[in-house]
N, C-alpha and C positions, 0 to 999 in steps of 0.2 A: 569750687562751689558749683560750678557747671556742673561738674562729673556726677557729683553726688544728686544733684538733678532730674539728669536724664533716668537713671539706676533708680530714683523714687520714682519717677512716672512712668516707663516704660511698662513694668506688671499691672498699674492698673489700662493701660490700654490695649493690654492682652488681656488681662481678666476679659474685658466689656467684651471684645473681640468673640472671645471665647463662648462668654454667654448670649449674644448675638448667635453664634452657629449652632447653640444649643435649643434655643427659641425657635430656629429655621427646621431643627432638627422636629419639633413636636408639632400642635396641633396647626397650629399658622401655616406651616407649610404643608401643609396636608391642605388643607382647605384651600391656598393661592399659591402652591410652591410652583406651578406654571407660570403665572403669572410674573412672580417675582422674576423666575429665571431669563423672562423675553423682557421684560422692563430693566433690567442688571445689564443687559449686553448694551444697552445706548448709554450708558454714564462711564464702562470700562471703557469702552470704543475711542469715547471722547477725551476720557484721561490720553490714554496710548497717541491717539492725534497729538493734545498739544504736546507731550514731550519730545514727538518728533518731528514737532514744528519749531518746537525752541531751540530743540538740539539743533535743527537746519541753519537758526536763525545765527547760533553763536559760530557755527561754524563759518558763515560767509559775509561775519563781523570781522575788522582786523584787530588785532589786539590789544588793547588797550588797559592799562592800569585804573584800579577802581577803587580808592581808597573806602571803607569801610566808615559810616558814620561816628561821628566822636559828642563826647558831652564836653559843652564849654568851660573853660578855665573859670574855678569858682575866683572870684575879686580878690577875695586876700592873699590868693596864690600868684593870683600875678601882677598885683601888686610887690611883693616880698622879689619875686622874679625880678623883678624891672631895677628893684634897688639893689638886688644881688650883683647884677648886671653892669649895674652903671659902677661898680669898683671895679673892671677889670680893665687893664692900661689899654687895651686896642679896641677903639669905636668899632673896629669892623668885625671882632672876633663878640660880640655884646650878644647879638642875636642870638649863637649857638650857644652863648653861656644862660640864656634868659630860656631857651629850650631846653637845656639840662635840668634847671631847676623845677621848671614845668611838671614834666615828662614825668620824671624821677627814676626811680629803681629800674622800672622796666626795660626804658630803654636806655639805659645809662650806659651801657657797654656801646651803640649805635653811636650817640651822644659825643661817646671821649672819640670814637672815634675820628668824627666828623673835627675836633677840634684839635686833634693832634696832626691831622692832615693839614688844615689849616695852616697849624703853627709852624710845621713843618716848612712849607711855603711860604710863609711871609720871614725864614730865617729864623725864628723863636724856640729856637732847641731845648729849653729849659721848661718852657711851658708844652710842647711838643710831648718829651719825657714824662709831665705829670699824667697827662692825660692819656697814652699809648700804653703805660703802666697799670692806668687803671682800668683800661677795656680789655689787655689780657688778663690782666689776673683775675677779671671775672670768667673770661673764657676758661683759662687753667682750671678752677673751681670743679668743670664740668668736661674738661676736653683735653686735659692733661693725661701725659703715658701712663698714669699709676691705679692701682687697685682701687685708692682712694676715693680718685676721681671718676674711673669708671661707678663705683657704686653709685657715686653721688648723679650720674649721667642717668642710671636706669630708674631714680626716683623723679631726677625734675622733668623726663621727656613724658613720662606719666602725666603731668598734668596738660590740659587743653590749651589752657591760657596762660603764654610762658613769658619769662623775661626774655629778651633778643639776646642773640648767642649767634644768629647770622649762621649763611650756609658754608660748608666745608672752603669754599677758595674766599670768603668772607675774612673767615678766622685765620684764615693763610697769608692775607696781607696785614690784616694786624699786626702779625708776629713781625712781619717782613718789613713794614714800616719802624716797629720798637727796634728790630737790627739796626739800620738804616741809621738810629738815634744813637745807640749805644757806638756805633763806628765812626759819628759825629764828634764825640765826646770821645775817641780815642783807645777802647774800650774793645776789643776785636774779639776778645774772649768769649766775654757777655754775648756780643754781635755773635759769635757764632753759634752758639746754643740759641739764640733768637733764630736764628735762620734754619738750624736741624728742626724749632717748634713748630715753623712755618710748612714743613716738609711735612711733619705727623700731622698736622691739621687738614690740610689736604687729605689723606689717606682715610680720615673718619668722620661718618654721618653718624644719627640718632641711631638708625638700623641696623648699621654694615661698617664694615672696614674695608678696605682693598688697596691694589699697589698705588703709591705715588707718581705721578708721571709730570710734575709742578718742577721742570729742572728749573728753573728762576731759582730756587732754593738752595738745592743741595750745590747751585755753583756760585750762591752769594757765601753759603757757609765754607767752599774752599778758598773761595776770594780771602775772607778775613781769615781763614787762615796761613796764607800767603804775607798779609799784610801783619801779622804774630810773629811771623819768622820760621813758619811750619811750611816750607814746598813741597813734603812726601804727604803730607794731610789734604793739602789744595788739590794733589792729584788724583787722589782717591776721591775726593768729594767731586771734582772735574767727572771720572767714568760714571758716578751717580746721575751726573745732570744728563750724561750724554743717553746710558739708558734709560732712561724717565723722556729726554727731548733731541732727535738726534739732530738739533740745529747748533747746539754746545759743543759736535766733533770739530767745525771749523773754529772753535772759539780758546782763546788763553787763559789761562787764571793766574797764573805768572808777572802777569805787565803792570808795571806802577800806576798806568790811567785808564780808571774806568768812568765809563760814563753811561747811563741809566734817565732813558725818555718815554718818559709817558704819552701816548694819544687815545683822542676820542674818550671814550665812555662804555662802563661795562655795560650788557645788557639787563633791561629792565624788568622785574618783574613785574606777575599778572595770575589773576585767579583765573581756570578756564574749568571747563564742565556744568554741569546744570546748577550748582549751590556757587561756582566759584572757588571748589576747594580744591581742584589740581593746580599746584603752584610749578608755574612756567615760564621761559626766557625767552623775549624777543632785544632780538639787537636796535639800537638806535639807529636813525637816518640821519647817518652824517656821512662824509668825506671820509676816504679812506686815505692815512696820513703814515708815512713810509720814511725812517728816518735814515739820513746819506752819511753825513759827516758833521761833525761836530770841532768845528774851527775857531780863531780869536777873532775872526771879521765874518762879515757877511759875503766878502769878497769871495770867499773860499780859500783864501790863504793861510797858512801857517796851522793845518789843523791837528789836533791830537789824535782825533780818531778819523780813520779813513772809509769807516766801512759799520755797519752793524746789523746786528740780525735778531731776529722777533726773539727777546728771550720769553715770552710770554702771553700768553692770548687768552685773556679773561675769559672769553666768550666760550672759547674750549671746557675752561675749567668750571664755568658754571654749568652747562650745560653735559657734561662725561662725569662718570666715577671711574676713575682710575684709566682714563680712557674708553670707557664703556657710554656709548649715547644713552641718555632717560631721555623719557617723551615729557616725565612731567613729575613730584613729587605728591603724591594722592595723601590727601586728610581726611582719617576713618570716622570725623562727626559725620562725613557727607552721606555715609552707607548710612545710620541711624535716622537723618532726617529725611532722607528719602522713605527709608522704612515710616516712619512716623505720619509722612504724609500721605504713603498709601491707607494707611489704615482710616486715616482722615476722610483719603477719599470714599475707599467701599463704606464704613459706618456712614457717612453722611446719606449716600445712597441708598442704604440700607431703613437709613429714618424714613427718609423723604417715599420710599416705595412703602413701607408701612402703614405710613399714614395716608397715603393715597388710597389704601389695599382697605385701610378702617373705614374712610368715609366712604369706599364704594359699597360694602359689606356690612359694616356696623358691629366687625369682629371685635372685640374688646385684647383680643391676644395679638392680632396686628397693630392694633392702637399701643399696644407698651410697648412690643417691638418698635414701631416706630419711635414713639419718646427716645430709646434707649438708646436706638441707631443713630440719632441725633445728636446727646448725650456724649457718645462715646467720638463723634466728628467732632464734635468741638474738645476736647479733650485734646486727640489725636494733633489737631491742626494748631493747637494752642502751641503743644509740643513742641512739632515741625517750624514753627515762626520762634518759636526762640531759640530753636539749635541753630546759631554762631559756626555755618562750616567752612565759611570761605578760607582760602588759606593765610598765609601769615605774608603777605607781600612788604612788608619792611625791606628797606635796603640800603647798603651806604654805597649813596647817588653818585659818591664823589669815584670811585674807584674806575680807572682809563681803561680800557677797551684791548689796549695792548703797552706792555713794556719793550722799548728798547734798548739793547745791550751792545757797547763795543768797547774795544781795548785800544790803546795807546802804548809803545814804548821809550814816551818819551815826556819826564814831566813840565810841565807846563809851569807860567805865575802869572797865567789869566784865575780873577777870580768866578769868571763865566766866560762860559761858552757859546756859540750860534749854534744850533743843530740846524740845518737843511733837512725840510721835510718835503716828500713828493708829495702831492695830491692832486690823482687826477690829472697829472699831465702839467700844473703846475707847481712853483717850490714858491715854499714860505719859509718862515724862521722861526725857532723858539729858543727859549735861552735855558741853559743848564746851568744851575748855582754849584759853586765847590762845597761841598759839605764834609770832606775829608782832607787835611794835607799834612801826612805824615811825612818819614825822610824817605819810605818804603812805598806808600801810595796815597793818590789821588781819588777821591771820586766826584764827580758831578751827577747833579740829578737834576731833573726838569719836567713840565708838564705841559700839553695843549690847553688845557683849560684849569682855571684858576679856581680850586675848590670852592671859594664863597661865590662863586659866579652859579653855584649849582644849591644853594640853599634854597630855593625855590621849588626844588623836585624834592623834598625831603615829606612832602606831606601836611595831611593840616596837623597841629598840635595834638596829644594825646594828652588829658590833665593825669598825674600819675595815680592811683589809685592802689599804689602797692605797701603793705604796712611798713615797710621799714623807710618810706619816703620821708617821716620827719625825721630819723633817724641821718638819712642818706643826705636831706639839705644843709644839718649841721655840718657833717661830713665837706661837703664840696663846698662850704661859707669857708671851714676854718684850711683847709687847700688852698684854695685859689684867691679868696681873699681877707687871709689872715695876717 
């Protein structure tokens, strides 16, 4: 709706534009084209000042997230939410189901995500499963290896205002998460086609493709295939990880105990540039948190894992393609309203010198020039105030900063672990839950901070506004609580 918009109004604020320089062009400028041109240079002058006052200004701001104004939840919506809500068995899990319904289509891929994370962590594998399922398969849709999908990608990145689909290492733990589930349930197969998706996700934006270099991946997808009964598959998948990350040459995929800890927090997004439409990553001010060994005490005694190493650094992966640093993800509304607002500014100029030019003269041809220049500024400006450029700063808040990976060869019947974390010179503890225990392997998983700890940085509400939202409530009523 946007699109088609701008594409109606931009010709006529060339048209005006144009006939503006053709007005300049005849008797008006003949008679005060001096004029006009010494009275023109103090409104250019002052536009060019403030941009490079504002520009100054953003730049020795620090970065900050700016969420985008919202229109409030009409009543019967969340009303309906609230009752939707209150049938789901975890008080603690209500909120994010009361924002799904909200929300709706849009962000409903953000949404599952946020609660299969959840589920995950509070133990809830079943409910975990629904909802990890249903945020890739919307991703698949659009972001899948096939012809299909690619067609379907160059129709929906056309439009402005999209459903969330999240950035490339976004879609990468989704997948990485549903493995995680599927090797919960026993399932290594599944698991490892989840972790190869996780691998291709990574490697693909809206514009480009490039190499992978996300080894968390291709050495979770040799893991479970170790744990299949396949050791010449886990080694090939092993030299993938190693050239994508070469911290996986010290590492096994062979060993019955793995353990996988999460710290901190990825970094946040932020619109920066004059509209707010370069979308950008600044890391969180936290503790940097280093994890040692993962034992059955705190004591440091009896531990499974002796040692581990970064298999993963969010901050990398948001911030490189393929290993390649970006400064920033640019959104091309912004070149239009910036266009839109020059024109705003010389036409305004262009009135306001007209009719200054009329009353001093009593020309009748700078009196319409002026009307017209005016005419054509408020047009222009109307424009420039509705083009929507800032970027799309959505995020799932919940995703850690850094994964930890170590092996074990030796299985354990703790059903958690201590991890020993440094920070900073001092050690703390977090606890790794078993989520795997077959006859062949072990895994544990763990987190610093407790994804519903972090609902609060998710933003204010968006009411959903997408047609297939009554569609999509029916949908997640007879899911989740049919």
């Amino acid at each position: 709706m946007m699109k088609r918009s701008f594409f109606r109004t931009r010709p006529v604020s060339v048209s005006v534009a144009a006939a503006t320089a053709l007005l300049l062009a005849g008797s008006a400028h003949a008679q005060f084209g001096g004029m006009f041109q010494s009275l023109m240079q103090a409104p250019m002058q002052q536009a060019q000042q403030q941009a490079t006052a504002q520009a100054a200004a953003q730049a020795s701001q620090k970065p900050a997230k700016r969420w985008a104004p919202t229109a409030p939840v009409p009543p019967d919506v969340l009303a309906a939410a609230a009752g939707f809500a209150e049938k789901m068995p975890s008080a603690e899990l209500r909120p994010l189901f009361q924002r799904l319904y909200i929300e709706g289509e849009r962000n409903a891929t953000l949404n599952f995500q946020r609660i299969g994370m959840a589920a995950l962590a509070a133990g809830d594998i079943e409910l975990a499963e629904k909802a990890f399922d249903a945020a890739v398969t919307r991703i698949d849709l659009i972001y899948a290896d096939n012809p299909e999908a690619q067609k379907a990608k160059s129709l929906w990145t056309a439009e402005k205002i999209k459903d969330y689909k999240g950035e490339p290492y976004e879609r990468a733990m989704a997948h990485f998460y549903r493995g995680l589930v599927y090797a919960a349930k026993g399932d290594f197969q599944n698991a490892r086609a989840l972790f190869k998706q996780a691998d291709y996700q990574d490697t693909v934006a809206e514009a480009e493709q490039y190499a992978g270099d996300f080894g968390l991946m291709p050495y979770m997808a040799g893991w479970a295939s170790y744990c299949d009964g396949n050791s010449g598959m886990a080694r090939d998948f092993l030299q993938q990880a190693i050239k994508g990350d070469s911290n996986y040459s010290t590492v096994q995929v062979d060993q019955p105990v793995l353990v996988l800890f999460e710290s901190g927090r990825s970094p946040f997004k932020y619109g920066s540039g004059k509209s707010g439409e370069v979308l950008k990553w600044q890391p969180h001010e936290m503790p940097v948190q280093t994890a040692k060994t993962a034992c059955t005490s705190t004591s440091g005694t009896d531990c499974a894992v002796g040692s581990f190493v970064m298999g993963a650094d969010l901050g990398f992966q948001a911030t490189t393609r393929g290993g390649r640093p970006i400064d920033g993800v640019l959104n091309g509304k912004a070149s239009f309203k910036e266009g839109a607002q020059g024109v705003a500014t010389v036409a305004s100029a262009v009135g306001d010198i007209g009719m200054l030019a009329a009353a001093s003269t009593g020309n009748r041809d700078a009196a319409g020039l002026g009307m017209l220049g005016m005419f054509a500024g408020l047009i222009a400006q109307g424009v420039a105030n509705a083009t929507q450029a800032q970027a799309d700063v959505r995020e799932w808040e919940q995703l850690p900063a850094t994964v930890w990976l170590g092996t074990g060869a030796q299985k354990t019947s703790a059903s958690t672990l201590n991890v020993a974390l440094d920070s900073e010179g001092g050690v703390s503890h977090g606890a790794a839950t078993r989520l795997v225990n077959t006859p062949s392997c072990q895994l544990y998983w763990g987190r610093s901070l407790a994804p519903l700890s972090l609902l609060g940085e998710a933003g204010p509400l968006e009411p959903g506004a997408h047609p297939r939202d009554p569609v999509f409530r029916k949908e997640v009523e007879a899911a989740f609580a049919g």
